[in-house]
N, C-alpha and C positions, 0 to 999 in steps of 0.2 A: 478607377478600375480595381476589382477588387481580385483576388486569385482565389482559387479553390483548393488550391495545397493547405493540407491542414498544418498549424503551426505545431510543432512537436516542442512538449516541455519536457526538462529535465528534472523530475520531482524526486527531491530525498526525502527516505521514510525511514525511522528512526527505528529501531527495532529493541524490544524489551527481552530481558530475563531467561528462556531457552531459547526462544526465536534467535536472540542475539548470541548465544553458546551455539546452534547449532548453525549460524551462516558465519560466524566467527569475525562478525563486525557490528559496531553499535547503530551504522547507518548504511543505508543502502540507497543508488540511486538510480531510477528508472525513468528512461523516456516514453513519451506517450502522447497523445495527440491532447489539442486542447478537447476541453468539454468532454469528457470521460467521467466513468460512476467508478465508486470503490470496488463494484463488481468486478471491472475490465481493468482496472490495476492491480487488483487481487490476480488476478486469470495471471496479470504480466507479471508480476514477481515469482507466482509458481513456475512458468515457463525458464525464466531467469534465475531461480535459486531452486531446485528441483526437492533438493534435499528440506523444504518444508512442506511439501506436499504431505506428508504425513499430518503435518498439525491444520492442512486445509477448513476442514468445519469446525477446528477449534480457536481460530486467535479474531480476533475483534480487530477491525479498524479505526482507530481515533482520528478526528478531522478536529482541529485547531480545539485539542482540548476534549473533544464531546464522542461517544462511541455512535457508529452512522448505521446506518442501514447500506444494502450493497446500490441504492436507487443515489445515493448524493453522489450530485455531482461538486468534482476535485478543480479549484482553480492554482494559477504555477503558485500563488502567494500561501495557500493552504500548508498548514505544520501538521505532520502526517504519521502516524506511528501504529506498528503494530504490536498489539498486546495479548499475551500470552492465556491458555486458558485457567479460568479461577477456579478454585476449588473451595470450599469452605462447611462450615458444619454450623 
């Protein structure tokens, strides 16, 4: 028998450069149900750390490594960081 409560993970995301000066930790951690996209952990961190909501359309999410689109889905094993906007010439 199987249950329909969703299993909630506790996923830490690492956080780079001002992200990490402006929530004033290098890692942060959020719970969140299984099988969720970087879209709807993005949505949960903003709701959770308010004060990046300014940098919302600017910082990229990295999933094990690789910068994702907001459509990947995050499993609990997944190494998760978010990275600051680039700028360059």
């Amino acid at each position: 028998m199987t249950s329909d409560i969703p299993v909630n993970y506790n996923l830490k995301v690492r956080l780079f450069a001002i992200l990490r000066d402006v929530v004033g930790q290098r890692e942060i951690s959020i719970s969140v149900p299984s099988g969720v996209t970087v879209r709807y952990l993005n949505n949960e961190i903003l709701k959770k750390y308010p004060q990046l909501n300014s940098f919302s359309n600017k910082f990229v999410t990295s999933v094990n490594y690789k910068v994702t689109s907001g459509d990947t889905i995050i499993t609990s094993s997944d190494e998760i960081a978010l990275l600051p906007p680039v700028s360059g010439g």
